[in-house]
PDBQT receptor file of N, H, CA, C and O in Angstrom, charges set to zero:
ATOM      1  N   UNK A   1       0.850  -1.159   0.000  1.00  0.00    +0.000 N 
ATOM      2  CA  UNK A   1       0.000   0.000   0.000  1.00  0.00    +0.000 C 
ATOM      3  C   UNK A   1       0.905   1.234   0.000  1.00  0.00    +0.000 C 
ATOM      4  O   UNK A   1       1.769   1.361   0.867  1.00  0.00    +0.000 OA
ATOM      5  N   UNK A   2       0.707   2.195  -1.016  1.00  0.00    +0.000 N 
ATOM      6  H   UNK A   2       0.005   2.092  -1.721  1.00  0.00    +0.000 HD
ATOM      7  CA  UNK A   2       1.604   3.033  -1.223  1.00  0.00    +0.000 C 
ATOM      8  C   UNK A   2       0.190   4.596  -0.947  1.00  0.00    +0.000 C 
ATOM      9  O   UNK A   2      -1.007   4.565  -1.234  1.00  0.00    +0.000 OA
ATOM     10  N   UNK A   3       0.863   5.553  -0.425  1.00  0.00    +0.000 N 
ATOM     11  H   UNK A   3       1.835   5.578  -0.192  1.00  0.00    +0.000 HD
ATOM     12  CA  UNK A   3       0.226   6.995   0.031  1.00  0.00    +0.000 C 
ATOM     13  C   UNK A   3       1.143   8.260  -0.635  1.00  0.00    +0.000 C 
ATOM     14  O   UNK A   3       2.304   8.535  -0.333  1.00  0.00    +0.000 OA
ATOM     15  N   UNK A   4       0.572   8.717  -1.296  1.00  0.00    +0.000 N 
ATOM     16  H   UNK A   4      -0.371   8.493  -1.541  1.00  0.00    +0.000 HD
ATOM     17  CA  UNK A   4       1.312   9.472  -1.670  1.00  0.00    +0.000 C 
ATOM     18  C   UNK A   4       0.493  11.398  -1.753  1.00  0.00    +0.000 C 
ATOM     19  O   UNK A   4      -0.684  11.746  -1.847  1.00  0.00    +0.000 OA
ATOM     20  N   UNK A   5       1.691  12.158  -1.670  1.00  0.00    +0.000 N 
ATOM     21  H   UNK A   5       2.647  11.876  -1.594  1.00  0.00    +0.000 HD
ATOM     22  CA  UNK A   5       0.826  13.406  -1.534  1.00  0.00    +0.000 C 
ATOM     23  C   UNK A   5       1.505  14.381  -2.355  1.00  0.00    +0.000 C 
ATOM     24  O   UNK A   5       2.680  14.271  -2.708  1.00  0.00    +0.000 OA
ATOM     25  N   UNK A   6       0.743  15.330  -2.647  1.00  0.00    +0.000 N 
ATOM     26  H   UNK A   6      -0.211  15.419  -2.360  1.00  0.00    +0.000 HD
ATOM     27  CA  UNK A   6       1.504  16.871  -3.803  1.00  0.00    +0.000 C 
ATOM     28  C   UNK A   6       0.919  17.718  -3.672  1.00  0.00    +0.000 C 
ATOM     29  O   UNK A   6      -0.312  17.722  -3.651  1.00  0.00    +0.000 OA
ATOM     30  N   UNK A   7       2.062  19.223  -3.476  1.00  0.00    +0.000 N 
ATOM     31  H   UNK A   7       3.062  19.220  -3.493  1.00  0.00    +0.000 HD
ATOM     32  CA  UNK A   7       1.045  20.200  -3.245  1.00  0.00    +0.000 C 
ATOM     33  C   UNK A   7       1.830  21.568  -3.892  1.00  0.00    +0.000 C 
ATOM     34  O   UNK A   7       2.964  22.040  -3.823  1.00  0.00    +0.000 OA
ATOM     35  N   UNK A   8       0.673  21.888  -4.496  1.00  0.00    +0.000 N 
ATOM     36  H   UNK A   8      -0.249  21.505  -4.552  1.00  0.00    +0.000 HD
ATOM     37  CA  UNK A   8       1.702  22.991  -5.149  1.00  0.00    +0.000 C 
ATOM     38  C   UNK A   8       1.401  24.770  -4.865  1.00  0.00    +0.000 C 
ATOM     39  O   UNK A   8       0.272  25.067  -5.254  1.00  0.00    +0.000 OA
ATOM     40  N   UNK A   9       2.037  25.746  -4.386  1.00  0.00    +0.000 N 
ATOM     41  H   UNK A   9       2.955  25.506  -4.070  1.00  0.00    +0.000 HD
ATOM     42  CA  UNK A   9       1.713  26.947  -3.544  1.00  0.00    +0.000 C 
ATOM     43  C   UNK A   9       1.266  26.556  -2.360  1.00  0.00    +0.000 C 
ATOM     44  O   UNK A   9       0.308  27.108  -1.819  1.00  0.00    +0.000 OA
ATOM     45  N   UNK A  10       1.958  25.501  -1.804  1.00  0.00    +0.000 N 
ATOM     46  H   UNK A  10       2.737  25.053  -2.244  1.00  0.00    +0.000 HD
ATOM     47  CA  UNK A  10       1.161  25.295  -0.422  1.00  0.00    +0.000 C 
ATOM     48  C   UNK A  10       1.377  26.289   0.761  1.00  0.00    +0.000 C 
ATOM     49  O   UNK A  10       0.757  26.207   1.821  1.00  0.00    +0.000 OA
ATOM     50  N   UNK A  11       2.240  27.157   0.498  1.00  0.00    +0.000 N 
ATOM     51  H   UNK A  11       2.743  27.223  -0.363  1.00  0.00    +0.000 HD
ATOM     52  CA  UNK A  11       2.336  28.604   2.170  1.00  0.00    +0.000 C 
ATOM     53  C   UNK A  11       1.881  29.602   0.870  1.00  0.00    +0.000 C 
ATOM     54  O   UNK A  11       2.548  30.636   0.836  1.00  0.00    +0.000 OA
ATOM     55  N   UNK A  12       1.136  29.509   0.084  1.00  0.00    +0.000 N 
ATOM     56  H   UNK A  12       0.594  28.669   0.112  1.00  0.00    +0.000 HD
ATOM     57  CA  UNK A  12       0.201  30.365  -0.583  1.00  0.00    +0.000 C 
ATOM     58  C   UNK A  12       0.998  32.092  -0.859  1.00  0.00    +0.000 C 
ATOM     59  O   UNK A  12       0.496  33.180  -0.578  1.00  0.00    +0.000 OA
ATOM     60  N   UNK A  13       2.345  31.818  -1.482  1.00  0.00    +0.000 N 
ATOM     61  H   UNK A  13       2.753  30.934  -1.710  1.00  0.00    +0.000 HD
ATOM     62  CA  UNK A  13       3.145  32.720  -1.987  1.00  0.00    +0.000 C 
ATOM     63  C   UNK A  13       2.408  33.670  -2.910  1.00  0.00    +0.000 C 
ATOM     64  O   UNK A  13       1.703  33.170  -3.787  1.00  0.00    +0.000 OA
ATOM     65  N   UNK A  14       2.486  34.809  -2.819  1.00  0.00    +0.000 N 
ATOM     66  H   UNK A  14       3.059  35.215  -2.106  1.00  0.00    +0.000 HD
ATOM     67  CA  UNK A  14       2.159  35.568  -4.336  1.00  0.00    +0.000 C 
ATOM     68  C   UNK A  14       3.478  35.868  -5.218  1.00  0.00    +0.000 C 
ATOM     69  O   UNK A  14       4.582  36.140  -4.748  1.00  0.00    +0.000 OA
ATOM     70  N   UNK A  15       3.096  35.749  -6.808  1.00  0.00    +0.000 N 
ATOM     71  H   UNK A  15       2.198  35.529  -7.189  1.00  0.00    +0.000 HD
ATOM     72  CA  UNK A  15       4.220  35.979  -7.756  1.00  0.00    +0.000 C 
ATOM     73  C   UNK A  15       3.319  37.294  -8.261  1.00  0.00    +0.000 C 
ATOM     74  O   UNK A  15       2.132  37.212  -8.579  1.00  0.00    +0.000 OA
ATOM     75  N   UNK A  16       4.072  38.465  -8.274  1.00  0.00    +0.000 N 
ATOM     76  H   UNK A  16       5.036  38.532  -8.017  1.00  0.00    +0.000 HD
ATOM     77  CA  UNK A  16       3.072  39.243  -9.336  1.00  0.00    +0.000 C 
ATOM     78  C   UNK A  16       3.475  39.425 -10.041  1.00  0.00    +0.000 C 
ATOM     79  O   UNK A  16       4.627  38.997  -9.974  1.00  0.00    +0.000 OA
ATOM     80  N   UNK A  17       3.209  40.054 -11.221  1.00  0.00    +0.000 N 
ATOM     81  H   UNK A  17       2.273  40.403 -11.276  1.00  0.00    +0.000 HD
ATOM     82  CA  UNK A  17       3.164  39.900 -13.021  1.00  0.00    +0.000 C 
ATOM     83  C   UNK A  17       4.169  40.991 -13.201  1.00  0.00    +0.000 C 
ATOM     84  O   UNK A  17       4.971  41.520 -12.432  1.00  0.00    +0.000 OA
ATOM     85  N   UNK A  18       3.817  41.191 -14.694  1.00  0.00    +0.000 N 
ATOM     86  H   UNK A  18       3.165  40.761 -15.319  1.00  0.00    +0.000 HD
ATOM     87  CA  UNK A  18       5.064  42.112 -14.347  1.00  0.00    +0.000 C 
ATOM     88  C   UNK A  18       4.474  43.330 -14.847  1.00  0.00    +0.000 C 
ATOM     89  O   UNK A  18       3.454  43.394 -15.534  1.00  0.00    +0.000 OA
ATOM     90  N   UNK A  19       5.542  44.765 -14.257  1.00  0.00    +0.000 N 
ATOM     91  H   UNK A  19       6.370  44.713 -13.699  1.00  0.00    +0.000 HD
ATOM     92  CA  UNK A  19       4.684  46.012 -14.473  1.00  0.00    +0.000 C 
ATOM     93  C   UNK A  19       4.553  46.532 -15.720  1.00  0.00    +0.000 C 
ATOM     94  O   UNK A  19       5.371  46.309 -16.612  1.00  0.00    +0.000 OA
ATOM     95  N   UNK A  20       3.215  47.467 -15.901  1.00  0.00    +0.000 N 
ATOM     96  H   UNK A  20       2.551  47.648 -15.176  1.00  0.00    +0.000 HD
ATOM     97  CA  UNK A  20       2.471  47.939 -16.891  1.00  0.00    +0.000 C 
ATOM     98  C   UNK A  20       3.962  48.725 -18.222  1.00  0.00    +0.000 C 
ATOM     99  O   UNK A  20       5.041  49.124 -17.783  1.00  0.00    +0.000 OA
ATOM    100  N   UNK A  21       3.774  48.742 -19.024  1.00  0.00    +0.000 N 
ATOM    101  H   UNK A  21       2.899  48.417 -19.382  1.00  0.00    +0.000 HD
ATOM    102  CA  UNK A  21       5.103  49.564 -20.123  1.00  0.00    +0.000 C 
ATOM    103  C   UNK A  21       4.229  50.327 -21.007  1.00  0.00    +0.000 C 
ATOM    104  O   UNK A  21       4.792  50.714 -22.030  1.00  0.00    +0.000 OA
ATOM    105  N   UNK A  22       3.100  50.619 -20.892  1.00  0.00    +0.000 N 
ATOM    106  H   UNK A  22       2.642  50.305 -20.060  1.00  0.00    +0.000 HD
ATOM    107  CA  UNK A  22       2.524  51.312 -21.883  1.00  0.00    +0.000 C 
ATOM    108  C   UNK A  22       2.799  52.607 -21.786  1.00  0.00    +0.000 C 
ATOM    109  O   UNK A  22       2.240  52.911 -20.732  1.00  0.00    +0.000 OA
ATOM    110  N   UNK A  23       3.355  53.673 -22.254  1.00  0.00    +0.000 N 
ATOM    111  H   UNK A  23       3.809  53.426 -23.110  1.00  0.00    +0.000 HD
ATOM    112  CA  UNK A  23       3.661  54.707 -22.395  1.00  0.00    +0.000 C 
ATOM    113  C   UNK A  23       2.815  56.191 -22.415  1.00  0.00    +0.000 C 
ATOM    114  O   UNK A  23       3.068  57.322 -22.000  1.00  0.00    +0.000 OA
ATOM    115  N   UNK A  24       1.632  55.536 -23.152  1.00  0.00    +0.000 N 
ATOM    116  H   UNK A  24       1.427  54.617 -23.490  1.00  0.00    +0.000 HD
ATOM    117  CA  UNK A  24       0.452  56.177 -23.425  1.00  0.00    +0.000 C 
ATOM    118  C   UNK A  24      -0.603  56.342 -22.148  1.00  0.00    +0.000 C 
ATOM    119  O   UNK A  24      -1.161  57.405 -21.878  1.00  0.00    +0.000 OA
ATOM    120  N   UNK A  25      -0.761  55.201 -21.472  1.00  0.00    +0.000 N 
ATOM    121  H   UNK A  25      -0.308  54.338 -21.692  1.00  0.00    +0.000 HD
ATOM    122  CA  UNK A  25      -1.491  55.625 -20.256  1.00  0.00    +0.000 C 
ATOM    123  C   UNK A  25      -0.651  55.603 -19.267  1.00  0.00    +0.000 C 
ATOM    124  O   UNK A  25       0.031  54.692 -18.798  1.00  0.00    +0.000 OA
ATOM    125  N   UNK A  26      -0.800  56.990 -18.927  1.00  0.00    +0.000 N 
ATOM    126  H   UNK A  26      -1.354  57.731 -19.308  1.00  0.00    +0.000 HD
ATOM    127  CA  UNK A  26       0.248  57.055 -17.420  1.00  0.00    +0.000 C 
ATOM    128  C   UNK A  26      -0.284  57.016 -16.212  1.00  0.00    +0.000 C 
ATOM    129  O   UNK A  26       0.401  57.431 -15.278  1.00  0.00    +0.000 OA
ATOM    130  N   UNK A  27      -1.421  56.586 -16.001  1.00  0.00    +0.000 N 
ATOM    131  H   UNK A  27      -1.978  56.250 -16.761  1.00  0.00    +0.000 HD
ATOM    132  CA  UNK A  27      -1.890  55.959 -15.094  1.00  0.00    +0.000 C 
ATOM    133  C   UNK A  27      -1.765  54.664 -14.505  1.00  0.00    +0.000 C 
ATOM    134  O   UNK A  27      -2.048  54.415 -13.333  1.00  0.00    +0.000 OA
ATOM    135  N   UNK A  28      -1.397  53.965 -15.219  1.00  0.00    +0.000 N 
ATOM    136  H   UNK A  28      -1.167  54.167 -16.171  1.00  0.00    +0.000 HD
ATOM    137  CA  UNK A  28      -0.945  52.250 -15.220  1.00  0.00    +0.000 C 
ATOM    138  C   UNK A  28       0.095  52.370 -15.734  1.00  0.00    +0.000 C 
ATOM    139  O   UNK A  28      -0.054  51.395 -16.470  1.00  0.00    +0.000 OA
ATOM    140  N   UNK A  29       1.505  52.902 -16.117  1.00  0.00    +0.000 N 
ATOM    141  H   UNK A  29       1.627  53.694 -15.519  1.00  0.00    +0.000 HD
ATOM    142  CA  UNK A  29       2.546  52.793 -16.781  1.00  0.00    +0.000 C 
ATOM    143  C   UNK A  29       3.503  52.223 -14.956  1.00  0.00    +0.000 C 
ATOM    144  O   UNK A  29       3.173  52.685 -13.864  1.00  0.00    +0.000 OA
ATOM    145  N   UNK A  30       4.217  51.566 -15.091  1.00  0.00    +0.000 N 
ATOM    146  H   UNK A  30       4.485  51.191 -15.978  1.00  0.00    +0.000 HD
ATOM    147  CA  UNK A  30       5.189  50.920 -14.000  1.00  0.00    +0.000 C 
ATOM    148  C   UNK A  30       4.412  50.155 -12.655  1.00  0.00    +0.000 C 
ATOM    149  O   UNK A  30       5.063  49.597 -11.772  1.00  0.00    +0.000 OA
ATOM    150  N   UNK A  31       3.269  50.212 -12.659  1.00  0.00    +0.000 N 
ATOM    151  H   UNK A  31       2.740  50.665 -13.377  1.00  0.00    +0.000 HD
ATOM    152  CA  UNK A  31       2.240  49.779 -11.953  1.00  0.00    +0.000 C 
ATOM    153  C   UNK A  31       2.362  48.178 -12.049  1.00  0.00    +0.000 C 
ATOM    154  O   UNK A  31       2.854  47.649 -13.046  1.00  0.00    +0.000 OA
ATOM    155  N   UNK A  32       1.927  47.507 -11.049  1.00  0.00    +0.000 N 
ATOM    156  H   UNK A  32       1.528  47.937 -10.240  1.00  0.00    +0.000 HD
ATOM    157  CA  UNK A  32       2.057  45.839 -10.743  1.00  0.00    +0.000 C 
ATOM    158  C   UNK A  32       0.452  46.215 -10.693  1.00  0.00    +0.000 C 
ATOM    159  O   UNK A  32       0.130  47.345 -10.324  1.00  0.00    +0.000 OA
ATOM    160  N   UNK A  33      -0.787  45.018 -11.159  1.00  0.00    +0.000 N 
ATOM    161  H   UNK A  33      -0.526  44.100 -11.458  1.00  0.00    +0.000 HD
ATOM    162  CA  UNK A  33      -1.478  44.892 -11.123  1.00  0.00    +0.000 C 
ATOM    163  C   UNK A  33      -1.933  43.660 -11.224  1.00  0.00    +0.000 C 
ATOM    164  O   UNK A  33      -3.148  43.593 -11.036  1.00  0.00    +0.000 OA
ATOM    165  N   UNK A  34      -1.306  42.460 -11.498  1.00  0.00    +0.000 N 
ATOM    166  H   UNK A  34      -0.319  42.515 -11.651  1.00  0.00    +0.000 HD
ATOM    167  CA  UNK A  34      -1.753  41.256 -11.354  1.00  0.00    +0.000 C 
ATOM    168  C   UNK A  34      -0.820  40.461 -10.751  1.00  0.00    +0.000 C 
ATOM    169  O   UNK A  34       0.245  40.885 -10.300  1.00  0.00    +0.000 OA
ATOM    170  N   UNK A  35      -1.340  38.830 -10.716  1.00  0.00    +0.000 N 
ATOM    171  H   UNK A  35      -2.204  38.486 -11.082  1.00  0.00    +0.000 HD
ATOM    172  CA  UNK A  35      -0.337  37.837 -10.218  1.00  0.00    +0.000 C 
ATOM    173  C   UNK A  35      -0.645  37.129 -10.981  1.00  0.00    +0.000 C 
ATOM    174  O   UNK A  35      -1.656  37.149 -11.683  1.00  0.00    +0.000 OA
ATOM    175  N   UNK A  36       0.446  36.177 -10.936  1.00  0.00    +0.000 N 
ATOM    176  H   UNK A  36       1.267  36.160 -10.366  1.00  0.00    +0.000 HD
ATOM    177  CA  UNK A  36       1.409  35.058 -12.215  1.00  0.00    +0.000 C 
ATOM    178  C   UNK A  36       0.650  33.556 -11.068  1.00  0.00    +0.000 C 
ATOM    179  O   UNK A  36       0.477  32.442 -11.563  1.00  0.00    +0.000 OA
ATOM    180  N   UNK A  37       0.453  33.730 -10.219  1.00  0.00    +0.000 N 
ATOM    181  H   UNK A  37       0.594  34.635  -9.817  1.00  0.00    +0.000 HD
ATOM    182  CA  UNK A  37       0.222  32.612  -9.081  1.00  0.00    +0.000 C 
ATOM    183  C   UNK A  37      -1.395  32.071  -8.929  1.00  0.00    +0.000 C 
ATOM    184  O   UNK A  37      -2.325  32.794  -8.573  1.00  0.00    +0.000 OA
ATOM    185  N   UNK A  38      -1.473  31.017  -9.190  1.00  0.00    +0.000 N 
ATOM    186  H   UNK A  38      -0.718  30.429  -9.479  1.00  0.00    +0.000 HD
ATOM    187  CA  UNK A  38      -2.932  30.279  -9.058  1.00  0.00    +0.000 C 
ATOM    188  C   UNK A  38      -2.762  29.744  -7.071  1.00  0.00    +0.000 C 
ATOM    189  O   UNK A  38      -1.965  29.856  -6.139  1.00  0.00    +0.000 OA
ATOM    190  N   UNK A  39      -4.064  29.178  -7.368  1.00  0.00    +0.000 N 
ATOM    191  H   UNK A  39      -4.711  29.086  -8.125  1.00  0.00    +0.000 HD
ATOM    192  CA  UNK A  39      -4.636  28.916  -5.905  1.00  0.00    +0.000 C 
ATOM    193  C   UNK A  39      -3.911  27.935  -5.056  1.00  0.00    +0.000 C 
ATOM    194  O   UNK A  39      -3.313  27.071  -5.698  1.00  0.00    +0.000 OA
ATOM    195  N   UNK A  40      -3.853  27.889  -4.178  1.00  0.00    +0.000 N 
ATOM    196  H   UNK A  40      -4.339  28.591  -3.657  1.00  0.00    +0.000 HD
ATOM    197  CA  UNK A  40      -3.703  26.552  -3.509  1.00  0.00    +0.000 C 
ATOM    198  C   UNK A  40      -4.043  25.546  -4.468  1.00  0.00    +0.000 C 
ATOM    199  O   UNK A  40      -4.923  25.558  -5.328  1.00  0.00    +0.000 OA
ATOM    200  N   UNK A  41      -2.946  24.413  -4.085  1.00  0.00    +0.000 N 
ATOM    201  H   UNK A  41      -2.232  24.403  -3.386  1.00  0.00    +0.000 HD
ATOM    202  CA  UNK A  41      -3.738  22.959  -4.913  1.00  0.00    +0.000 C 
ATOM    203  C   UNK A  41      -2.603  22.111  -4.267  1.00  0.00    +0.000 C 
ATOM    204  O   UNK A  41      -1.377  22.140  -4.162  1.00  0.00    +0.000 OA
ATOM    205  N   UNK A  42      -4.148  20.985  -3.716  1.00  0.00    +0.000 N 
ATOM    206  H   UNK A  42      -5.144  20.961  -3.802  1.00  0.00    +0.000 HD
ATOM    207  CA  UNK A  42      -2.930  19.825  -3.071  1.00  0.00    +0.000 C 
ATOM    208  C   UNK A  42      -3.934  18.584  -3.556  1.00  0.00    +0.000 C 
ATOM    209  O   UNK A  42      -5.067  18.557  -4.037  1.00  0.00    +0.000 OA
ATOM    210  N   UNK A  43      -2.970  17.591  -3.196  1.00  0.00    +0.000 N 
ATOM    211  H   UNK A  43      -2.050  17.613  -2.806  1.00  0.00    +0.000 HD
ATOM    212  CA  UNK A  43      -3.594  16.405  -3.858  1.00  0.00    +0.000 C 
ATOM    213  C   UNK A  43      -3.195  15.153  -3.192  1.00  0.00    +0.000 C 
ATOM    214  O   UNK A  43      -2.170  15.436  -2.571  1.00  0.00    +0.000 OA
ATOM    215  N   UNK A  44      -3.457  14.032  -3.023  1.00  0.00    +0.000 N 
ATOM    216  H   UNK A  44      -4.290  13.802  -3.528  1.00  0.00    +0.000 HD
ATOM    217  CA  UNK A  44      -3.654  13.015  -2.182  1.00  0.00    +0.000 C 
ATOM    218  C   UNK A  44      -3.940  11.420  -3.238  1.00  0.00    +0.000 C 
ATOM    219  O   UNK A  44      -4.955  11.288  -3.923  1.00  0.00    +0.000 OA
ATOM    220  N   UNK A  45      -3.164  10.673  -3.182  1.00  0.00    +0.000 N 
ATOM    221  H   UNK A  45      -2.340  10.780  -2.625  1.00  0.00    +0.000 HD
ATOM    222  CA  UNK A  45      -3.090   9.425  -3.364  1.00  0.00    +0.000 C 
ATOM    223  C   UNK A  45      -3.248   7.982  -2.810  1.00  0.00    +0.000 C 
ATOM    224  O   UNK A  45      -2.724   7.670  -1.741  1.00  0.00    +0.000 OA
ATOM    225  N   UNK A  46      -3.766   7.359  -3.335  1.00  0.00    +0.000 N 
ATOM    226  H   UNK A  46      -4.192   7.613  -4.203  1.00  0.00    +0.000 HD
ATOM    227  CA  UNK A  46      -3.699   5.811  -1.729  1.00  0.00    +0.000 C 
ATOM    228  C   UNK A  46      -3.624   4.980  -3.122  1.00  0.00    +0.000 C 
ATOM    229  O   UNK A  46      -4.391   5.189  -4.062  1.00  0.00    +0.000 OA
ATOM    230  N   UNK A  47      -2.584   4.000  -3.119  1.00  0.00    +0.000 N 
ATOM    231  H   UNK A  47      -1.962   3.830  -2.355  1.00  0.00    +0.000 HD
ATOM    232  CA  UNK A  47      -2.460   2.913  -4.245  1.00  0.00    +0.000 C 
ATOM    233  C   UNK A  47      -2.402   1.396  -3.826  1.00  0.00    +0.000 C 
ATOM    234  O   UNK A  47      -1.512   1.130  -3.018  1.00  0.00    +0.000 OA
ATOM    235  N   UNK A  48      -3.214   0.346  -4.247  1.00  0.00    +0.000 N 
ATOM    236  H   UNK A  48      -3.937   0.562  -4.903  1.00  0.00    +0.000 HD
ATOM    237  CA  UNK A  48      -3.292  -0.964  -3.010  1.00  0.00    +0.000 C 
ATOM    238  C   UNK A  48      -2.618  -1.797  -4.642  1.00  0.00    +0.000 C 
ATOM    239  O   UNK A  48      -3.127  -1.883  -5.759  1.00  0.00    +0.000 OA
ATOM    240  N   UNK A  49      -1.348  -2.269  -4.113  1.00  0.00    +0.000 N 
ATOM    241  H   UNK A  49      -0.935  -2.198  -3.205  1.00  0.00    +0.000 HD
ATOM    242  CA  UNK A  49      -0.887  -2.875  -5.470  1.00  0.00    +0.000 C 
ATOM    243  C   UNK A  49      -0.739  -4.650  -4.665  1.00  0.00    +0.000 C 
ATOM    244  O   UNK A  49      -0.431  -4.556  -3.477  1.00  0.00    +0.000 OA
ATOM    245  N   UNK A  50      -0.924  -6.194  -5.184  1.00  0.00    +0.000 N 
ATOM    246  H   UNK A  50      -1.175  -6.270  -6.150  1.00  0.00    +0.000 HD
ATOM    247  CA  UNK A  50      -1.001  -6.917  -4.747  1.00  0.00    +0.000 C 
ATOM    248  C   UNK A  50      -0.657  -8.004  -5.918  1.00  0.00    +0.000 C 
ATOM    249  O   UNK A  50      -0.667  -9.208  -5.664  1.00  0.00    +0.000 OA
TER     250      UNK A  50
């Protein structure tokens, strides 16, 4: 019997994106506004091999 586990962002890090370069709106120009990072995700296995 094999258990197995995976988890990926598990201390739920943020990556953020990278900043705005548009030149034209200088309202959002060098600005961080998103993240590169999805949710928590873990996962869990049980394998009965015989």
């Amino acid at each position: 019997m094999t258990f197995r586990t995976e988890a990926y962002n598990l201390f739920n890090n943020v990556n953020f994106g990278n900043p705005g370069t548009t030149l034209t709106t200088a309202q959002s120009f060098g600005k961080i506004s998103a993240t590169t990072t999805g949710a928590r995700f873990m996962q869990m296995a049980l394998r009965y091999d015989f």
